[in-house]
N, C-alpha and C positions, 0 to 999 in steps of 0.2 A: 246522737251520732251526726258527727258533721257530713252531708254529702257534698256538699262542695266540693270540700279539700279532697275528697275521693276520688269526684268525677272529675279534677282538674288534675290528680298523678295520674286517673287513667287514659285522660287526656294526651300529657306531656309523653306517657313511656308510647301512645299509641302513633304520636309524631315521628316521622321517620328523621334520622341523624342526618345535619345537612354539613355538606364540606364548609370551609373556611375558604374563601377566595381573599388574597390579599395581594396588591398590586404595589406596596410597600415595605420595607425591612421591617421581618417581625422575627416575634420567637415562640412562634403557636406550636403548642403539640395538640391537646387534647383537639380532633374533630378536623383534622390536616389532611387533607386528599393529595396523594403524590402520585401526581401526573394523570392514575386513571381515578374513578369515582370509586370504585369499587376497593383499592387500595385507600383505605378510610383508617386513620387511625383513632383508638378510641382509646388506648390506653397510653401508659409511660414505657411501659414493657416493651408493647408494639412498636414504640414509635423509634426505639435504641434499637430493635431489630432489623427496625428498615434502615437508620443510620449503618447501621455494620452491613447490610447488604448494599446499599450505595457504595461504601467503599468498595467493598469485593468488586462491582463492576466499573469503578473508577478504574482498580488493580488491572482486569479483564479487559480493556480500553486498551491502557498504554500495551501489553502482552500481544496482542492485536496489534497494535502498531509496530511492534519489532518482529512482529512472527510475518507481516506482510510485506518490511521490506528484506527480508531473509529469504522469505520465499521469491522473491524476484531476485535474488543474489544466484539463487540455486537456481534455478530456471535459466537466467541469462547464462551459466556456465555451464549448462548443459547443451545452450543451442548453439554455446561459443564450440565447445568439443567434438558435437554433430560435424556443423561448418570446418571445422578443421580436416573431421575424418576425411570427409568428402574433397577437399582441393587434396590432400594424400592422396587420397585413390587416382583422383584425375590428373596428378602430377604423373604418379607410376604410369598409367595409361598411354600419357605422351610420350615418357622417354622408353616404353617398350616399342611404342609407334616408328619412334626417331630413330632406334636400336636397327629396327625388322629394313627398313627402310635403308640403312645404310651400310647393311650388310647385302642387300642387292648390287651396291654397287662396286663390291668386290673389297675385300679386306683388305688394309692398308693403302690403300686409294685415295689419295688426297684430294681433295673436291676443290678445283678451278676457282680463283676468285675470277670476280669478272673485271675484266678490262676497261670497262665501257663505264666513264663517268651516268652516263644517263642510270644505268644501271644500278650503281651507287644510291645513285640519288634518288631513285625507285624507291633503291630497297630502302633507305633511312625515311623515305615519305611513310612508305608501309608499315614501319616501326612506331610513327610519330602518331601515326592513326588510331596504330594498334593501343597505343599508350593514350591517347585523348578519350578513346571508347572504354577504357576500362574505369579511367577515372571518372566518365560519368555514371559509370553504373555505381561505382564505390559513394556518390554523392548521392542518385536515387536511390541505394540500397540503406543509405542514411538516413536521408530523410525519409521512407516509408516505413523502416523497421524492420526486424527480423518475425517474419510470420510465427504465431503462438499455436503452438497444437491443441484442436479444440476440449481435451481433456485440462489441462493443464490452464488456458484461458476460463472455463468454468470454475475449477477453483481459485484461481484468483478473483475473479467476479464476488465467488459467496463469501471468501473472508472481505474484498472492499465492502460490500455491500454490508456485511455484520458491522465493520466499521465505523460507515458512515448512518447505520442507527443506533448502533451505542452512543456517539456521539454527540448526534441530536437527542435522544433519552436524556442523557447526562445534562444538556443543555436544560432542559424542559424540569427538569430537578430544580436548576439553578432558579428557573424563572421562576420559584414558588415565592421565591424571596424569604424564605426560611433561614433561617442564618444558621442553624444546626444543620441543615440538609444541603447548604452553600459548602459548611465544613466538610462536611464527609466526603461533599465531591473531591474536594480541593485534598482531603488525606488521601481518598485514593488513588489521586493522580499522581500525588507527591511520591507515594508509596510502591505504585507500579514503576513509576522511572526510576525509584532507587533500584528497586529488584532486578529491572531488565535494562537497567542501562548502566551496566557496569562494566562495559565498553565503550570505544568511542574510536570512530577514522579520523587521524587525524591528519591526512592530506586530504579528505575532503571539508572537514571545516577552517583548514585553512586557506585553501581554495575559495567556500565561500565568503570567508570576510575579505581575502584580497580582491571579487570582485565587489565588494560593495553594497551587497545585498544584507538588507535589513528582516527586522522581525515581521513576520506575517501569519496569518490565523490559520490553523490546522484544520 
């Protein structure tokens, strides 16, 4: 009886499975660690399984990417509608003010211009003030933005934040240098932009190419 040859399979099966690190384009399946250690692949079975799951979350990426700027669509038109309500209400408020106010001074009563240049010239200063202060609030209420309600800023936070680790995942897939596992990315991205991008604005992308703006990384 050979013990050798024994004590050297009981050897090799008692050796624990080491990943494949490769820093190079390859096309390793058998013993491929994707991303963590513990995702080990040992077989061919396995290793198409995790290909068809890269896609899915290739798919899950771009879906993610349309669903977060939808939800900022819906969001900004809900705060545009709010904003609205609210100068309605405050419009009516005035002209009931304006109403109550010049019914004190007797109906049909024609209110006096004034005579008096100074006067005039008052009141168009008062106008012009009136008109320079509103337009700087309309330029700080620009540039600071319209306040997000903290329900609403929370979810926005967990879908960017799902985002931008799918993202880097995705990334870290790519970096295996796998060239089957590069593919899968690249189907599922291909995949999820056909499905969710079967529309398109087209005064905002022609807006952007008339200013001049080139391709930049997601």
């Amino acid at each position: 009886m050979d013990h050798s040859a024994h004590a050297h399979a009981a050897h090799e099966m008692a050796m624990p499975m080491r990943c494949k690190m490769n820093m190079l384009w390859n096309t390793d399946i058998i013993d491929t660690c994707i991303v963590f250690r513990s995702w080990h692949v040992t077989s061919t079975s396995f290793f198409l399984g995790s290909c068809i799951a890269i896609v899915l979350l290739g798919v899950l990426y771009e879906y993610l990417r349309v669903f977060q700027r939808r939800l900022d669509v819906h969001i900004a038109l809900a705060l545009q509608n709010q904003s609205k309500g609210k100068t309605g209400r405050g419009r009516e408020r005035e002209s009931s003010r304006g109403s109550g106010s010049g019914g004190g001074n007797g109906a049909g009563t024609p209110r006096l211009a004034s005579a008096s240049p100074e006067g005039d010239y008052a009141h168009d200063h008062d106008h012009e003030e009136s008109g320079l202060l509103s337009g700087r609030r309309l330029i700080v209420k620009s540039l600071a933005g319209v306040p997000v309600p903290p329900v609403t800023r929370a979810l926005r936070a967990a879908v960017y934040g799902a985002t931008v680790f799918l993202s880097f995942f995705l990334m870290l897939v790519f970096m295996t240098y796998n060239a089957y596992l590069i593919a899968a990315v690249v189907v599922g991205a291909a995949l999820g932009h056909y499905v969710f991008g079967s529309t398109i604005n087209v005064d905002a992308i022609l807006a952007e190419t008339a200013s001049g703006k080139g391709m930049a990384c997601h």
